[in-house]
Every structure is written in C-alpha cells, then in structure tokens.
MDTraj code that builds the backbone (N, CA, C; nanometers):
import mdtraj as md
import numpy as np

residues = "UNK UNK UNK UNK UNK UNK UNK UNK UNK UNK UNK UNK UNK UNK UNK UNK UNK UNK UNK UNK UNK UNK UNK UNK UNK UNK UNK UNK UNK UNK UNK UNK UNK UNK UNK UNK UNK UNK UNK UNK UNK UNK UNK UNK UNK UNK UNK UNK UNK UNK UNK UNK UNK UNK UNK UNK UNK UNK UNK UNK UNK UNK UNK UNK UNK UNK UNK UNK UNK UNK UNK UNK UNK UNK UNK UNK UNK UNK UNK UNK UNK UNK UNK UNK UNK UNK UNK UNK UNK UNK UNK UNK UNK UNK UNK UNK UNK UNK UNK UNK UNK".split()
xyz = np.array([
    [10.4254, 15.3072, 5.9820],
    [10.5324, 15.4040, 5.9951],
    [10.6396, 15.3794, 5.8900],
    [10.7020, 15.5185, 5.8555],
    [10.8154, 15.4603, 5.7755],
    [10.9741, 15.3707, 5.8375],
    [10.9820, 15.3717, 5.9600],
    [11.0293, 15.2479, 5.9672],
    [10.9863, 15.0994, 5.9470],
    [10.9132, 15.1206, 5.9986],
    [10.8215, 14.9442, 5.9669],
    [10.8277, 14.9181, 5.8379],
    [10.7493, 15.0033, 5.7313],
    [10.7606, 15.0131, 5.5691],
    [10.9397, 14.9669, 5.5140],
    [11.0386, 15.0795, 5.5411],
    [11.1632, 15.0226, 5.5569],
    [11.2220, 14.8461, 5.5879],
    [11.1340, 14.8144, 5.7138],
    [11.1602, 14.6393, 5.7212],
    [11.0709, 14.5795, 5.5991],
    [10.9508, 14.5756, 5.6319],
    [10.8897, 14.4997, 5.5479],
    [10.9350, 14.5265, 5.4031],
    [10.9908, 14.6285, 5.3513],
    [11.0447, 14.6251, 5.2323],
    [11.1929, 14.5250, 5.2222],
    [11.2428, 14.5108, 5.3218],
    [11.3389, 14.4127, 5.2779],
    [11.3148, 14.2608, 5.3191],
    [11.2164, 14.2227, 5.4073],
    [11.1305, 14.1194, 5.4198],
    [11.0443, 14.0355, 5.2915],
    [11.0071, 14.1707, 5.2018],
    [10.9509, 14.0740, 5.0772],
    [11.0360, 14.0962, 4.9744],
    [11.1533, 14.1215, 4.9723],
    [11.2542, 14.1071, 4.9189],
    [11.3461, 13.9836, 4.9461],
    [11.3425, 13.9690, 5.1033],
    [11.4505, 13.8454, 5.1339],
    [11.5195, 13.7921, 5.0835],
    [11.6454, 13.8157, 5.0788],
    [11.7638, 13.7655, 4.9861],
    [11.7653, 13.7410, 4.8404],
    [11.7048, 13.8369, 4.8117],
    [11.6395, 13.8346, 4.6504],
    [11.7783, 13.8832, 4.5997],
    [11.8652, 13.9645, 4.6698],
    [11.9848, 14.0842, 4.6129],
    [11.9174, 14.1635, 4.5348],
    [11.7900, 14.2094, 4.5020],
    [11.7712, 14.3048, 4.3931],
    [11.8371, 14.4019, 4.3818],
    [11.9218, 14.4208, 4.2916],
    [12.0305, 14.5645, 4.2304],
    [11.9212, 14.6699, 4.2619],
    [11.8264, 14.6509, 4.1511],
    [11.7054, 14.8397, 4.2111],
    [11.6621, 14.8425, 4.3151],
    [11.6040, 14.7299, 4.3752],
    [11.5670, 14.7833, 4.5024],
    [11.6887, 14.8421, 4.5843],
    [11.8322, 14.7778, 4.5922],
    [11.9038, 14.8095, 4.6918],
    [11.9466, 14.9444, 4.6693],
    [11.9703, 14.9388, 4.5739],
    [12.0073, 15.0822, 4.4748],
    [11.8706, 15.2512, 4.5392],
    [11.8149, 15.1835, 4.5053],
    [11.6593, 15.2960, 4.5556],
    [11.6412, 15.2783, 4.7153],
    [11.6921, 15.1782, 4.7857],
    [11.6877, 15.1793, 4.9557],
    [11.8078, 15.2918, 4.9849],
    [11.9178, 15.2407, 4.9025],
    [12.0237, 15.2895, 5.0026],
    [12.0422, 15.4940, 4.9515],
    [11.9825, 15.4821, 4.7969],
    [11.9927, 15.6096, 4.7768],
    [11.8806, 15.6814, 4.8391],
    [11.7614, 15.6563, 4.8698],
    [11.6407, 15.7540, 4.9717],
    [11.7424, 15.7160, 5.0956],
    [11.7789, 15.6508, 5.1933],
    [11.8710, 15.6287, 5.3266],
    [11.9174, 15.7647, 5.2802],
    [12.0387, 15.7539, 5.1990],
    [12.0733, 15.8694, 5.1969],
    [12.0877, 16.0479, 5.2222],
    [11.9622, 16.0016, 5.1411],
    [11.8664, 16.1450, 5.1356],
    [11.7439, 16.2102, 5.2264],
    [11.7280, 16.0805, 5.2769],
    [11.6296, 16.1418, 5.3654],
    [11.6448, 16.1970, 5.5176],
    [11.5825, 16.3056, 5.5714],
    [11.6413, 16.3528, 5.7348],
    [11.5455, 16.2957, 5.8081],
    [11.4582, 16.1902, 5.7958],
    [11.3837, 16.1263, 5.8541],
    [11.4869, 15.9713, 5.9988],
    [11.5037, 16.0163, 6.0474],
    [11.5919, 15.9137, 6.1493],
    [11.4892, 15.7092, 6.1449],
    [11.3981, 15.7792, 6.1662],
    [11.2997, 15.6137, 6.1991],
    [11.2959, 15.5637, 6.0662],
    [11.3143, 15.6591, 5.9399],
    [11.2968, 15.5402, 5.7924],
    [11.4515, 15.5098, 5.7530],
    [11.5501, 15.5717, 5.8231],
    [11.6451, 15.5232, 5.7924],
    [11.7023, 15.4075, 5.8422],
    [11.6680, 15.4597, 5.9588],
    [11.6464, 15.2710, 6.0551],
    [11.5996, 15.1519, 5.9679],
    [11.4843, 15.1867, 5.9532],
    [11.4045, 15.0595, 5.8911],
    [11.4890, 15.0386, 5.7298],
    [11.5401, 15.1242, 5.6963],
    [11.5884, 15.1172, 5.5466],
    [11.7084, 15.0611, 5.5466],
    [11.7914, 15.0729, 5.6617],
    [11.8650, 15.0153, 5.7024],
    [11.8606, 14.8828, 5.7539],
    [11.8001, 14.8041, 5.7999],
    [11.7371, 14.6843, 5.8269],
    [11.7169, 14.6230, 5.6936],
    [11.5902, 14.6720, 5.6644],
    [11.5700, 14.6713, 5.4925],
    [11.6582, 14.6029, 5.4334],
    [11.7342, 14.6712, 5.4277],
    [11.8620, 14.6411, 5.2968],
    [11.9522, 14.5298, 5.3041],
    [11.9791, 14.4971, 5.4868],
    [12.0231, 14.4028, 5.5195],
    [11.9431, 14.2814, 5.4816],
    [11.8010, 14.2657, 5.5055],
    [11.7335, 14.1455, 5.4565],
    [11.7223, 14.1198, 5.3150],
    [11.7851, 14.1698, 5.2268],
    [11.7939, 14.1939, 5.0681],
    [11.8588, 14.1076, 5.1153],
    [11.9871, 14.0949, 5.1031],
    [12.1250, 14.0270, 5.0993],
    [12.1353, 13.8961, 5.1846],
    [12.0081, 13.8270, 5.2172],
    [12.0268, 13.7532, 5.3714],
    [12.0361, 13.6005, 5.2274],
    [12.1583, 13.5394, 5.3130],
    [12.1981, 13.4013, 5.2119],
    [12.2907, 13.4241, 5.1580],
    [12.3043, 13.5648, 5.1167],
    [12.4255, 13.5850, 4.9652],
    [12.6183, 13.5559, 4.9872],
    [12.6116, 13.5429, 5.1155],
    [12.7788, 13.5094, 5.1208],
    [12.8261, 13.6331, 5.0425],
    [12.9280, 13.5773, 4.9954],
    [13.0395, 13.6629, 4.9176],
    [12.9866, 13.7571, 4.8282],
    [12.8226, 13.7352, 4.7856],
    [12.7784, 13.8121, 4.6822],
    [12.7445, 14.0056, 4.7510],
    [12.7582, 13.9434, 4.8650],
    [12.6892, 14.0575, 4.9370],
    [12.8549, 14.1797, 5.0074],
    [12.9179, 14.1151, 4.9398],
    [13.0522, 14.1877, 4.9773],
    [13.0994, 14.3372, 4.9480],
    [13.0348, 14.3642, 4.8264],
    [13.0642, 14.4715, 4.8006],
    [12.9708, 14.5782, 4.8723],
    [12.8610, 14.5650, 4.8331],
    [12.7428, 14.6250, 4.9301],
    [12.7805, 14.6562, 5.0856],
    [12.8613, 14.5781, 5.1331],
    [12.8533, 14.5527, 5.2733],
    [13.0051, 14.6446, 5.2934],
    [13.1195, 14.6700, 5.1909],
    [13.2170, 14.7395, 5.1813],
    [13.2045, 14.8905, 5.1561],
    [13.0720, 14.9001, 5.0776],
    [13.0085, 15.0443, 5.0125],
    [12.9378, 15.0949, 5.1457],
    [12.8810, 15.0319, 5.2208],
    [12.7944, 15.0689, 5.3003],
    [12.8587, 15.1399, 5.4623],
    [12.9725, 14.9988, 5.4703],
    [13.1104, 15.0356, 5.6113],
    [13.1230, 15.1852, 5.5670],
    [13.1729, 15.1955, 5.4486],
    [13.2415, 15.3436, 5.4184],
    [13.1560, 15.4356, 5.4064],
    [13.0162, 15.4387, 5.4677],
    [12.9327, 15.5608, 5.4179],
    [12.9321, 15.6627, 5.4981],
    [12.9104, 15.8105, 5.4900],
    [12.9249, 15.8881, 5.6117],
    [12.8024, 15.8746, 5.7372],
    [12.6809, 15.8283, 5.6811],
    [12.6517, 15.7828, 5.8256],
    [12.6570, 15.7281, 5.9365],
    [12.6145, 15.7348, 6.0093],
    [12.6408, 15.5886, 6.0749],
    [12.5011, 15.5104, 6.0866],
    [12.4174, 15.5241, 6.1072],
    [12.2917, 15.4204, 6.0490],
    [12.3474, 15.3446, 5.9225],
    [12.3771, 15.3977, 5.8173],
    [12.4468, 15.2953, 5.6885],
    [12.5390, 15.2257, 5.7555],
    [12.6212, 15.2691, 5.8241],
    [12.7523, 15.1793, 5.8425],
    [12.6499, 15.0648, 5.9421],
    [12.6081, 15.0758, 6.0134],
    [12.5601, 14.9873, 6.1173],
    [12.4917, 14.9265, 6.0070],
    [12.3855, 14.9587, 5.9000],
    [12.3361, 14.8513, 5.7866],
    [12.4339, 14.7343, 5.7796],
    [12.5804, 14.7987, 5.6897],
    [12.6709, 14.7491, 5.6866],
    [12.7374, 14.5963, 5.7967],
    [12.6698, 14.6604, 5.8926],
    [12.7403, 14.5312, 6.0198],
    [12.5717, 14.4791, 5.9804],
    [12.4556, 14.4846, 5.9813],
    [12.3394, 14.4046, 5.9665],
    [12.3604, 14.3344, 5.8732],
    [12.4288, 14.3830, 5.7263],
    [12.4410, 14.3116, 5.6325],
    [12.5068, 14.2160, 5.5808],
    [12.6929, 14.1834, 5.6618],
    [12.7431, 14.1135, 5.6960],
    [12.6597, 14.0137, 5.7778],
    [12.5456, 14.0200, 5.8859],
    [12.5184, 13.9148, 5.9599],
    [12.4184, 13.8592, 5.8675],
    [12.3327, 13.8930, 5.8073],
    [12.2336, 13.8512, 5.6969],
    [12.3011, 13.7823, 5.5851],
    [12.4106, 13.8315, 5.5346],
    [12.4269, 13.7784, 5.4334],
    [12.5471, 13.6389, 5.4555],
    [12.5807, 13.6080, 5.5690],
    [12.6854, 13.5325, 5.6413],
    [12.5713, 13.4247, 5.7439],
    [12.4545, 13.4476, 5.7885],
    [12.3429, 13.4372, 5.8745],
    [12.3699, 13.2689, 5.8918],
    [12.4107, 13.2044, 6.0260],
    [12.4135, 13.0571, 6.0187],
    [12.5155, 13.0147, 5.9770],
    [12.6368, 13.0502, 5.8971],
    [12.7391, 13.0025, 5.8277],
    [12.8704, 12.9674, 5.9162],
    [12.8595, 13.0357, 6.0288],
    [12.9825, 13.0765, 6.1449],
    [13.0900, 13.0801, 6.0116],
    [13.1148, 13.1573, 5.9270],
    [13.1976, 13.1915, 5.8608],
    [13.3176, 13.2925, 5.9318],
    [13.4019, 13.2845, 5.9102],
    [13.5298, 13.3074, 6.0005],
    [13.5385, 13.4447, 5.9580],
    [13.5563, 13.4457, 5.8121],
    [13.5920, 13.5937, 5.7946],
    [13.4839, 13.6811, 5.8092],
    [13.3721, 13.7144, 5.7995],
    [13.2645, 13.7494, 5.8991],
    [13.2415, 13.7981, 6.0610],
    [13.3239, 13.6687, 6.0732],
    [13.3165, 13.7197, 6.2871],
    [13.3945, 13.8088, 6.2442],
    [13.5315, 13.7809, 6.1950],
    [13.6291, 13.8373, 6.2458],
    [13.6099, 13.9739, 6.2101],
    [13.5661, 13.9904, 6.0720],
    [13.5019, 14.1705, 6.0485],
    [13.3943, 14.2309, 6.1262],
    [13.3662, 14.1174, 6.2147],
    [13.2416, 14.2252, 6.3147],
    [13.3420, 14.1948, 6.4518],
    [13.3949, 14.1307, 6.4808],
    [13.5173, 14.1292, 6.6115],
    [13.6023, 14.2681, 6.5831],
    [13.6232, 14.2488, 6.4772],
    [13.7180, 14.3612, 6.4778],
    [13.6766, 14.5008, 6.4621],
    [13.5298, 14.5447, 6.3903],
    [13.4686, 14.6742, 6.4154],
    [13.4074, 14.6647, 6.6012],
    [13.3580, 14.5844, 6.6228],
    [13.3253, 14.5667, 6.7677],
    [13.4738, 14.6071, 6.8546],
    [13.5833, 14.5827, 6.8760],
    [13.6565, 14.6301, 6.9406],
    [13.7565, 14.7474, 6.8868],
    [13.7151, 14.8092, 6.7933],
    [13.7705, 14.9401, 6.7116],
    [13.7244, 15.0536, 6.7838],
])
top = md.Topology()
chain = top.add_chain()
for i, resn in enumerate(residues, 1):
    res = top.add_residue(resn, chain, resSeq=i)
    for name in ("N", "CA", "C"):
        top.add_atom(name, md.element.get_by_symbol(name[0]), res)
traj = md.Trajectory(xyz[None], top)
C-alpha cells in the first residue's frame, strides 16, 4: 500500500537527512489527495531526520507551519525522531506546549 511504501521509504533512509528525498516526500505529501500515503509520507519523513538534533530544526519549523494537518503532525513525529532518547528539554517542551494548545 502506499502507506506502508511511505514508511519503508523513510526506514531505508533512517536518519540519512537526505535534502531530495525529503524535498520529493514532503512535496508529493503535498500534492497528493490520497489520505493513507500521506500518513505513511508523513512517518516517512520523520524517520529521515531520526538522530539529527538541531539539524532537523528547520524541517520540523517548515513542516509545524504547513496547512495540513497530517504535515504538522509529521512535524511533532519529527521533533520525536530527530530528539529520539535525548530527553532534550527544548523538545518536550515544544511537544508540551503544542499538546496543551
């Protein structure tokens, strides 16, 4: 299915950050009216970024602000992936604070 395809595409990616791939995930997300590949593309994209700390900041700022909301929820996946194990403070506190918004 194209959700599943969606995970496993950011699974053999795993914290690779690839610029094109993320670039080509988040622009088909975009575009497509398919609900289940946006899911998975969304997932996806989060496992790109899994390790990257601070590298994954902007992505994760581009993504909060998108008009979907599947992207934005990427956005909170991608903060936990890319923060994953760290108990990094500023992290909780950006998912504490969309969590009670």
């Amino acid at each position: 299915t194209g959700e599943a395809a969606g995970i496993a595409m950011g699974l053999v990616m795993l914290g690779s950050k690839s610029a094109s791939a993320i670039e080509d995930m988040v622009a088909y997300a975009q575009e497509t009216q398919h609900e289940k590949i946006l899911r998975g593309l969304a997932v996806g994209i989060a496992f790109t970024m899994y390790g990257r700390l601070e590298e994954a900041d902007t992505l994760i700022e581009s993504l909060c602000r998108d008009k979907d909301p599947i992207l934005r929820r990427s956005g909170m996946y991608t903060i936990a992936m890319a923060y994953c194990g760290t108990g990094n403070n500023k992290a909780i506190r950006r998912l504490l604070h969309i969590a009670v918004s």
